[in-house]
C-alpha positions in Angstrom: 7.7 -13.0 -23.3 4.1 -12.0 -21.4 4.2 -12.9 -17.8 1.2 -15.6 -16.5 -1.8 -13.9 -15.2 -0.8 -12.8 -11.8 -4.1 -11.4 -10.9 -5.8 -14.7 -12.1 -3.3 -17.0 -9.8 -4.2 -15.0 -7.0 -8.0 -15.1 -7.8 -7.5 -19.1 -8.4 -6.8 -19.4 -4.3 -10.5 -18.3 -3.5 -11.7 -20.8 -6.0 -13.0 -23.0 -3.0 -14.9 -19.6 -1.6 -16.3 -18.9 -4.9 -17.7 -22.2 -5.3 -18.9 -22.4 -2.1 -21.1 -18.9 -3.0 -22.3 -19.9 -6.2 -24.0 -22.8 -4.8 -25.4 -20.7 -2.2 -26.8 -18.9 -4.7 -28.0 -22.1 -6.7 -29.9 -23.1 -3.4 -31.2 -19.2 -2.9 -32.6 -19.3 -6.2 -34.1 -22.8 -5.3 -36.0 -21.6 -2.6 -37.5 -18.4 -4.7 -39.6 -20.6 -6.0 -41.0 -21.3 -2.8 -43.2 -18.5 -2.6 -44.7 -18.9 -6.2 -45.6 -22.6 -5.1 -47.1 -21.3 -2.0 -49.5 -18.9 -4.2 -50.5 -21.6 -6.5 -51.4 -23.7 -3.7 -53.9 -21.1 -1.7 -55.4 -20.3 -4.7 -56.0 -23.9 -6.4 -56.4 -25.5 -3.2 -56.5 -24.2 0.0 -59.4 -21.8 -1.0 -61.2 -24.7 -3.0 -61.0 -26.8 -0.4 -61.3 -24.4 2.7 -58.6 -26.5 4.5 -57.5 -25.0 7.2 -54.4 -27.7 8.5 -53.0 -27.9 5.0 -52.5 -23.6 5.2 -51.0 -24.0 8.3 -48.8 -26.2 7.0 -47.7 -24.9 4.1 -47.3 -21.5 5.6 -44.9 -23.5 8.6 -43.3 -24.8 5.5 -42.9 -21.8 3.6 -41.6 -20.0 6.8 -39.1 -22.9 7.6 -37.4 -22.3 4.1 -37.5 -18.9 4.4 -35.1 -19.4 7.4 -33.2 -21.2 4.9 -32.7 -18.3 2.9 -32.0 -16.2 5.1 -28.9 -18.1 6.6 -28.0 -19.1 3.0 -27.8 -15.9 2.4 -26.3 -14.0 5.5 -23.7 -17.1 5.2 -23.3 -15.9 1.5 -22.5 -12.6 2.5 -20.5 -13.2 5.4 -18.1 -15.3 3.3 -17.4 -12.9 0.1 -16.4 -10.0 2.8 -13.8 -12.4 4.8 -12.8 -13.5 1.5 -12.7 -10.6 -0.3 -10.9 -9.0 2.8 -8.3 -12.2 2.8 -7.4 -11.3 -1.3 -6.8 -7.4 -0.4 -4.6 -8.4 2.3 -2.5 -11.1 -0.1 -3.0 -8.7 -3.5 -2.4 -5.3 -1.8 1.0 -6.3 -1.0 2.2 -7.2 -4.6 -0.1 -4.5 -5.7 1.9 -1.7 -3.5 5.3 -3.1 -4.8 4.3 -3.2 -8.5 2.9 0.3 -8.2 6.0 1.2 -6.4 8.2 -0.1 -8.6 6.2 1.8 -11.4 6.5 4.9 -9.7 10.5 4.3 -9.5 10.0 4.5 -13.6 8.6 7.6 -13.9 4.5 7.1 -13.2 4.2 9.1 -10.1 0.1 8.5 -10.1 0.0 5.0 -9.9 0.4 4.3 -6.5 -2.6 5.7 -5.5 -4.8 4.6 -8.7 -3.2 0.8 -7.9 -4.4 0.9 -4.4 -7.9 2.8 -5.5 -8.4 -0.2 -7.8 -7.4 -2.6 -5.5 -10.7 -1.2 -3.8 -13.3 -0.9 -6.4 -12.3 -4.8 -7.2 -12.8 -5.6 -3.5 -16.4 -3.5 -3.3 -17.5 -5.3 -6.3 -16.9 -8.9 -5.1 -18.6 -7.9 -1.2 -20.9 -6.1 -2.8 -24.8 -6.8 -4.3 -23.4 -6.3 -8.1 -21.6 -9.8 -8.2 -24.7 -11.3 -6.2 -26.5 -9.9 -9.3 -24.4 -11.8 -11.7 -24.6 -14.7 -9.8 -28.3 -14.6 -10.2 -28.8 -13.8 -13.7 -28.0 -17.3 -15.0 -31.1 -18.0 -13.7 -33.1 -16.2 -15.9 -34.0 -18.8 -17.8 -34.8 -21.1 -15.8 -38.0 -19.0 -14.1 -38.8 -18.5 -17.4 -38.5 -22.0 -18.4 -41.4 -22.2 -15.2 -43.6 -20.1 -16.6 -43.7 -22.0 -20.4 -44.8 -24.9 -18.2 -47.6 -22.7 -17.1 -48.8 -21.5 -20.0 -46.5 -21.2 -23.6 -47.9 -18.1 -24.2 -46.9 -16.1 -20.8 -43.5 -17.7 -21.8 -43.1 -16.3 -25.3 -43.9 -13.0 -23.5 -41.4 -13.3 -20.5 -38.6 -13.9 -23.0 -39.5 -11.1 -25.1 -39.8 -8.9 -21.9 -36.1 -10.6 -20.7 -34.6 -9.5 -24.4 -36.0 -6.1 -24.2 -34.1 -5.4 -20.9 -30.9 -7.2 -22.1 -30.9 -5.1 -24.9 -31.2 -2.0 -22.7 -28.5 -3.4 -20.8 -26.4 -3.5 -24.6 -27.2 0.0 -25.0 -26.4 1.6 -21.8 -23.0 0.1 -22.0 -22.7 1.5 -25.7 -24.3 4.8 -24.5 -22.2 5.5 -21.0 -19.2 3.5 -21.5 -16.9 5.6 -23.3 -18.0 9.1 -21.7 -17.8 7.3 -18.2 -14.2 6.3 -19.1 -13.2 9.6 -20.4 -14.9 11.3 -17.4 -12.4 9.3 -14.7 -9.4 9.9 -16.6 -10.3 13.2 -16.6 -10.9 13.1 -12.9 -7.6 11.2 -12.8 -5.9 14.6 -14.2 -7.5 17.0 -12.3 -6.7 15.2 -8.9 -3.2 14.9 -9.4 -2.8 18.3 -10.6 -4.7 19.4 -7.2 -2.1 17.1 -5.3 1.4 18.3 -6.8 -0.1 22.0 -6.7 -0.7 21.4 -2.6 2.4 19.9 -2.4 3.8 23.6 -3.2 1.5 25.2 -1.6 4.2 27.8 -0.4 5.3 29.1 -3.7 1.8 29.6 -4.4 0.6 31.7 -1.3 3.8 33.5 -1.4 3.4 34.3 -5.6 -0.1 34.8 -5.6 -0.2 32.1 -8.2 -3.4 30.5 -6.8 -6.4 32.2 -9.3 -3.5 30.5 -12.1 -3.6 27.7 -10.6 -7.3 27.2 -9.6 -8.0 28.2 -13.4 -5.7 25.5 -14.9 -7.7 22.8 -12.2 -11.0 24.4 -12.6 -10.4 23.4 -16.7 -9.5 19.6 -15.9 -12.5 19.5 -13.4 -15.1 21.0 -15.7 -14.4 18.8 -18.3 -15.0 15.4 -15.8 -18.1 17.0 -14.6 -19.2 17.4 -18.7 -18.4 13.9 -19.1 -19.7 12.6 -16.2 -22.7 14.5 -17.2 -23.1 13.0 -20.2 -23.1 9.5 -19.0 -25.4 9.7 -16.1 -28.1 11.4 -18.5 -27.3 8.6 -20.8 -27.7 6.1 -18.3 -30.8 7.9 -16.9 -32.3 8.0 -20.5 -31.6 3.9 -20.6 -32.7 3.9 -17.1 -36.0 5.3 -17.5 -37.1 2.6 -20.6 -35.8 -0.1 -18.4 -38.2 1.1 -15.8 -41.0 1.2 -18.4 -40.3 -2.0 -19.9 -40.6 -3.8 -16.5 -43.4 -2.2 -15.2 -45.2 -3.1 -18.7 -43.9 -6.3 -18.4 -45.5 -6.8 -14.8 -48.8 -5.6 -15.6 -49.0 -7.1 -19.2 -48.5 -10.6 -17.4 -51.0 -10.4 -15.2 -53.3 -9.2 -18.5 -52.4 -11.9 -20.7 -52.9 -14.5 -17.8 -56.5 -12.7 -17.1 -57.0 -13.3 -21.2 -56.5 -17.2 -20.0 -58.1 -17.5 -17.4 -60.8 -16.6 -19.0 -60.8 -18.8 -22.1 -60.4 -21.5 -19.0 -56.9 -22.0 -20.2 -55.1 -22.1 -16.8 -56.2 -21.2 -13.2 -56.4 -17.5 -11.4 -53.7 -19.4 -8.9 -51.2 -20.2 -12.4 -51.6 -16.5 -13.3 -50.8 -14.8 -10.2 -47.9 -17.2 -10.1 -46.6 -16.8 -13.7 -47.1 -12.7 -12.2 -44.5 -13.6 -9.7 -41.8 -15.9 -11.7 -41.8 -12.7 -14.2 -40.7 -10.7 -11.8 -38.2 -12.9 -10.4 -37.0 -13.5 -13.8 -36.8 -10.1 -14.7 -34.9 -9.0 -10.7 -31.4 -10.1 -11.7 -31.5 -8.7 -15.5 -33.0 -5.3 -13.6 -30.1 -5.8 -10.9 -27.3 -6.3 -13.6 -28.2 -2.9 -15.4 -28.3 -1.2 -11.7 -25.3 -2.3 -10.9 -23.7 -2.1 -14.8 -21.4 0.9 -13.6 -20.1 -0.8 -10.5 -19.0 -3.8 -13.1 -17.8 -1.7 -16.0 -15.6 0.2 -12.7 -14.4 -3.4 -11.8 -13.1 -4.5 -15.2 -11.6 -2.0 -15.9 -9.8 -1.9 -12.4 -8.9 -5.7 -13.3 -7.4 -4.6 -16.5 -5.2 -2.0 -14.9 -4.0 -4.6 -12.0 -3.1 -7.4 -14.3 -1.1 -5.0 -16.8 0.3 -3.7 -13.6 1.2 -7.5 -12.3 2.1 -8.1 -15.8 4.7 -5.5 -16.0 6.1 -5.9 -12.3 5.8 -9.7 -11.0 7.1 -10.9 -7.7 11.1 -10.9 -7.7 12.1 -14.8 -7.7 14.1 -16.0 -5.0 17.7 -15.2 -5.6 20.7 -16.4 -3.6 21.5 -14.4 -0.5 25.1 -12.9 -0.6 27.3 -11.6 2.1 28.0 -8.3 2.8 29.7 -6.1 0.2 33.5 -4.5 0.8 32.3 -1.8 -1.0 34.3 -2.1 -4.1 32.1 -0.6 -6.9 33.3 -0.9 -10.7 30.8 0.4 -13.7 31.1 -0.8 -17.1 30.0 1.0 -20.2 27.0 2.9 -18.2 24.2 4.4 -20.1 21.6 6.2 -17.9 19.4 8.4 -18.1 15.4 9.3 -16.2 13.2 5.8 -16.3 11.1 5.9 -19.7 13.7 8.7 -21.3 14.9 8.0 -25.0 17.8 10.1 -24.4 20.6 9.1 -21.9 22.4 11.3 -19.7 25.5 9.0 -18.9 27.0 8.3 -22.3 29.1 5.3 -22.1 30.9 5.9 -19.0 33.6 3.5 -17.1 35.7 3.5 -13.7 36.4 1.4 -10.3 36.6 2.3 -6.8 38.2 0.1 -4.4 36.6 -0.1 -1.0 37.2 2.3 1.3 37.6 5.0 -1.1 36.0 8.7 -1.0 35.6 9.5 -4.4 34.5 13.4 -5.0 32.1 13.8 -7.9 31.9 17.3 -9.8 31.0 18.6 -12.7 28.8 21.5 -14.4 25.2 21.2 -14.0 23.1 18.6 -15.9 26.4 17.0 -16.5 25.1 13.7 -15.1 26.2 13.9 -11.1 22.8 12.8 -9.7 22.0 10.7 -12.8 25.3 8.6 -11.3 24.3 9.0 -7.7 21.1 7.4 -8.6 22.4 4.2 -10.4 25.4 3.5 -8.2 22.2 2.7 -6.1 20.3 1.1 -8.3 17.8 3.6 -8.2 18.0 4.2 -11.9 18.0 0.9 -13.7 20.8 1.3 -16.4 19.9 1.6 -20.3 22.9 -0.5 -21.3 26.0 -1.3 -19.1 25.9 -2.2 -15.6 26.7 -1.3 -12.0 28.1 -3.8 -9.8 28.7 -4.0 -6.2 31.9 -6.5 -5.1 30.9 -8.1 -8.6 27.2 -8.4 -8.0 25.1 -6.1 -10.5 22.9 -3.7 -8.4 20.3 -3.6 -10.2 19.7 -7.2 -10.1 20.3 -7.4 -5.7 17.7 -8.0 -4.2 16.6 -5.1 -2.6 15.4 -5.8 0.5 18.9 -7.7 1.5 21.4 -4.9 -0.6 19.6 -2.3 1.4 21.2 -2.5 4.5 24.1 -2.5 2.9 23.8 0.9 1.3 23.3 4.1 2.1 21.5 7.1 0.1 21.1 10.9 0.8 19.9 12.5 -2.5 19.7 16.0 -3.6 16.1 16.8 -2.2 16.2 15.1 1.2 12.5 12.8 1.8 12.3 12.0 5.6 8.8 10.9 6.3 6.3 11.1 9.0 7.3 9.3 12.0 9.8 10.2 14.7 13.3 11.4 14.2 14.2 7.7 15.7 12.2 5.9 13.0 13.5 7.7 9.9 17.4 7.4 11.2 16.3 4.0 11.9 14.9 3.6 8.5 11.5 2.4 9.9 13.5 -0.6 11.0 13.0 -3.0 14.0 13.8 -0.6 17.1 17.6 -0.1 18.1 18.6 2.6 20.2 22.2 2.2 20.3 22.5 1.9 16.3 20.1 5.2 16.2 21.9 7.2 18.5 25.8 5.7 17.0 24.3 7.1 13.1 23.3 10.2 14.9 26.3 10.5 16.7 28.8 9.5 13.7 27.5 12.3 11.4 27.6 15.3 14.1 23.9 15.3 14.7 23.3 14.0 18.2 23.8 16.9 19.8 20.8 18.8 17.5 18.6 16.1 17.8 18.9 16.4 21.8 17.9 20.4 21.4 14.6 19.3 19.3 11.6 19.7 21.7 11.3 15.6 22.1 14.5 14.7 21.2 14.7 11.4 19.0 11.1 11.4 20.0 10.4 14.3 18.5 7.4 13.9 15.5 8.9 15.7 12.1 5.3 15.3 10.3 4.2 14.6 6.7 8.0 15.0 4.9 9.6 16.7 7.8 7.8 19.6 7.7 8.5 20.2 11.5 12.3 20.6 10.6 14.1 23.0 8.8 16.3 22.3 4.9 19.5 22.0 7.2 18.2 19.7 9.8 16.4 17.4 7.2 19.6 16.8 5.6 22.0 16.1 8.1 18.7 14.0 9.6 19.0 12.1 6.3 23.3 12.0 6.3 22.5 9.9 9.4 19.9 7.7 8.4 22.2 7.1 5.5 25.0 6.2 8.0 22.7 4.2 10.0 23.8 0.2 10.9 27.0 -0.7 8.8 26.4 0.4 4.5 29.0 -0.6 2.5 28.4 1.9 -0.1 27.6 5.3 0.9 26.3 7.7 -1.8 26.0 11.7 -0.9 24.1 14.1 -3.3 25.0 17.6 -2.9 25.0 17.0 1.5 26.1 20.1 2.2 23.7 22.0 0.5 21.4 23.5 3.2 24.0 22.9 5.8 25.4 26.4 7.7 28.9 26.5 8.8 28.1 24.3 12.0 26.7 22.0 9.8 29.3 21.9 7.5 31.7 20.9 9.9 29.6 18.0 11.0 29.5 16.8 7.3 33.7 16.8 7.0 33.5 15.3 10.7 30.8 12.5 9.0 33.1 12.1 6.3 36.4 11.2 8.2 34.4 8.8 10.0 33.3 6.9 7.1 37.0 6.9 5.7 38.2 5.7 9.0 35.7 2.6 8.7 36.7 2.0 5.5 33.0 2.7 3.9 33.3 3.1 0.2 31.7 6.6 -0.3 30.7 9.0 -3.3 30.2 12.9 -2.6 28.6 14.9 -5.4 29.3 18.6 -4.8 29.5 21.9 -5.6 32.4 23.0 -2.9 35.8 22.8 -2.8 36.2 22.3 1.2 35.0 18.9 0.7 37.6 17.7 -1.8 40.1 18.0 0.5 39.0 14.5 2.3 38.9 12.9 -1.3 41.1 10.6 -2.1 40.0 10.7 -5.5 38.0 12.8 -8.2 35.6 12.3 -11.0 35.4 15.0 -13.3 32.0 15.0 -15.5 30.8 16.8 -18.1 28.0 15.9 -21.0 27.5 12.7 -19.2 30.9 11.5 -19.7 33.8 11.2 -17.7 36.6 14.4 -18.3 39.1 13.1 -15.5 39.3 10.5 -13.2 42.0 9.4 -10.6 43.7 10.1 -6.9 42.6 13.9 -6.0 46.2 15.8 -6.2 46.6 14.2 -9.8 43.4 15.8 -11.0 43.4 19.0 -9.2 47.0 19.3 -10.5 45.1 18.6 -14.7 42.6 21.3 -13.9 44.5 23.7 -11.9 46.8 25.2 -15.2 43.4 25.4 -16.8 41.8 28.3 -14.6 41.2 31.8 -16.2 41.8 34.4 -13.3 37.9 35.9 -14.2 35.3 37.2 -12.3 33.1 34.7 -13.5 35.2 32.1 -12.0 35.9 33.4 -8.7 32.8 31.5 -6.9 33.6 27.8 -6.0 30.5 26.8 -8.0 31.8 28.2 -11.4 35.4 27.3 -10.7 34.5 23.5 -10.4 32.6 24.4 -14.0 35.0 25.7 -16.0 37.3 22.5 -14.7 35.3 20.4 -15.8 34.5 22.1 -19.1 38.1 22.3 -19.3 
């Protein structure tokens, strides 16, 4: 079943605010007028009558309403930017957990497209595109104004109106598709710059940048083409609109001389019908100038609302205590968000809490696949994980959080201090910091850093080394009190020194009766298990307490070459 109109409901709450402008803009319009009446009276009755007091005071009252305007219209303008400025701060939130939430499927570019939409939608409603809008309505009614002048300087405003309207029709015909392919396009070739910066090592070190520059260059070229193609379009279109108006202008003034003449209407009525044609004419002219800036804001409102659509707001759920950490999956099928194929085929256990349960397996077998949905990471195809009964893919979040803790295979710390990622960006608190650092052996690196906890690790912990990030991360993952602690290959960068902090980590959680899962490679580490899961082809080869297993797999073992490397022995036993 669809989900409401998210991005409607939250447009609905500045309902008051767009009222508010569109009479402002009723009024504006209004007072246009003003200037046209002004002309018609100089010329049919000030200069006839060679009355000085009645200038003065229409020009005192001409003056007065364009103060009018003017605050009308500063007022105007003031009020879409504090309003437009209130919906980004409301919007962006949802917006930035949608994308996320996206993003945790699969669609690593929508973050950043979400939040770039956010802004086009926000430029548009501060900006003079939606002022256009407002004012075209009014068409009509200035050239309703000049029938009452003449009929005949009416039949040629309309067909002067239609002319542009039909440009309008045409340029979005013309420069619509081209200008849609050429941002996708864009799109592409932005991202592809993006992840290739992001391994900008590899590249320097490979001499894979001409590649690489090539493959961008192709993605770019073809924007540019595109782009190129609209804006000649749109400068084609723009170019008769131009002509058409200035026609339009001077053929008014022409047809009203043709009347004067034949004593049909007065010089004052013509060089006022002159003006109205213009004013007509301003907001049709402003809505195909600003055509792109709309076309740009649909299409962002599209993308929002599908986004909304897709990811609402969580509804309230019912807070629950803290977990004990016993963990029991039933029938899990998992596999990479958006995959048809899973990698976990079916697969069931139970942990009670306070259990270290070592996971290993070949590679690809499904270790991290398991790692990421005894998180919730990972939202299951079919089955469930559950938490002290709760499923964790239904928790909410923000409250399960605390309760869990995460290190996965390529460690993310992000910029901030050492502090604020053990800390998990959290509210402050020393003493927790420190005890994380302190439980998983890392104080006493942390102290040698040049700032200590202070110290600044940069975009991604760039300022640290493979080892320091992780055992940086096994402590943010021990940070405040998780009861589920899951541990992706954490000794994979680690040296010997850190290696011994990670068994020290290890005993401590066991001694706090954390319920933790360690995927790994080495066999030091199943020596503080006190059970083992064996996988292989996404399903489980041998589960139970660790001497029971290791006694199964042992009699298995081919004395080979092949097998002599922890890595390979941990294979073939769980091929085996």
């Amino acid at each position: 079943m669809a989900h409401p109109n998210h991005l409607i409901s939250f447009l609905r709450t500045f309902k008051g605010g767009l009222v508010m402008v569109a009479t402002f803009s009723l009024v504006i319009n209004l007072l246009m007028l003003a200037p046209t009446l002004y002309m018609l009276q100089i010329y049919d009755r000030v200069l006839s009558s060679r009355n000085t007091t009645t200038l003065l005071m229409l020009t005192l009252i001409l003056l007065g309403l364009y103060v009018l305007d003017a605050l009308l219209d500063w007022t105007r303008g003031r009020a879409l930017i504090r309003g437009s400025a209130a919906l980004d701060q409301q919007l962006g939130r949802v917006v930035l957990e949608a994308s996320f939430k996206r993003t945790l499927r699969g669609n690593t570019a929508v973050t950043s497209r979400a939040l770039g939409d956010l802004a086009s939608l926000r430029q548009f409603l501060t900006g003079k595109g939606l002022f256009a809008f407002l004012d075209a309505p009014w068409t009509p009614i200035y050239i309703a104004v000049i029938f009452l002048l003449h009929p005949n300087l009416g039949v040629f405003a309309v067909v002067a109106a239609l002319l542009l309207v039909v440009l309008t029709w045409v340029s979005e015909k013309l420069t619509g598709p081209p200008q849609k392919a050429a941002s996708e396009e864009a799109l592409q070739a932005s991202q592809y710059a993006s992840a290739s910066v992001r391994n900008a090592e590899v590249i320097e070190s490979m001499g894979m940048f001409g590649a690489i520059r090539q493959r961008w260059q192709v993605r770019q070229n073809a924007a540019i083409s595109l782009q190129g193609e609209a804006s000649d379009r749109a400068t084609d279109v723009g170019a008769a609109t131009r002509f058409v108006r200035m026609a339009a202008q001077s053929g008014v003034l022409g047809l009203g001389a043709l009347l004067v003449i034949d004593q049909q209407m007065t010089p004052g009525g013509m060089i006022a019908a002159s003006i109205l044609l213009g004013r007509a004419l301003s907001p049709v002219d402003a809505v195909i100038g600003h055509w792109r800036s709309l076309v740009q804001a649909r299409g962002a409102y599209q993308r929002l609302n599908e986004l909304l659509q897709a990811h609402p707001e969580p509804k309230p759920r019912t807070s629950l205590p803290r977990p004990q950490g016993f963990v029991t999956v039933e029938n899990l099928v998992a596999g990479p968000p958006g995959a048809r194929t899973p990698v976990l085929k079916g697969i069931k256990f139970g942990a009670t809490a306070g259990m270290l349960v070592a996971v290993i397996g070949p590679s690809a077998s499904g270790k991290s696949t398991l790692a990421r949905a005894l998180v919730g990471v990972w939202p299951p195809m079919n089955g469930t994980v559950r938490l002290d009964g709760a499923d964790v893919s239904q928790w909410n979040k923000d409250e399960l959080g605390p309760w869990l803790g995460y290190l996965p295979q390529d460690v993310e710390l992000f910029e901030g201090t050492v502090a604020e990622n053990i800390a998990r960006f959290g509210v402050p608190d020393s003493a927790r910091t420190v005890s994380a650092a302190q439980r998983a052996g890392v104080h006493d690196m942390i102290l040698r850093l040049p700032q200590g906890y202070d110290t600044p690790i940069g975009e991604g912990g760039m300022a640290l080394s493979g080892g320091q990030r992780q055992r940086i991360g096994l402590a943010r993952a021990m940070y405040g009190d998780p009861a589920l602690v899951v541990l992706d290959e954490p000794n994979a960068n680690l040296d010997e020194a850190g290696d011994a902090a990670l068994l020290g980590a290890l005993r401590v959680m066991k001694q706090e009766k954390r319920t933790v899962f360690v995927i790994t490679h080495r066999m030091n580490l199943l020596a503080e298990a006190d059970a083992i899961l064996v996988l292989a082809n996404g399903t489980i080869q041998a589960y139970g307490p660790r001497d029971a297993v290791m006694d199964t797999l042992r009699p298995q073992r081919k004395p080979t070459v092949a097998a002599s490397t922890p890595d390979a022995q941990l294979t073939h036993e769980a091929q085996a």
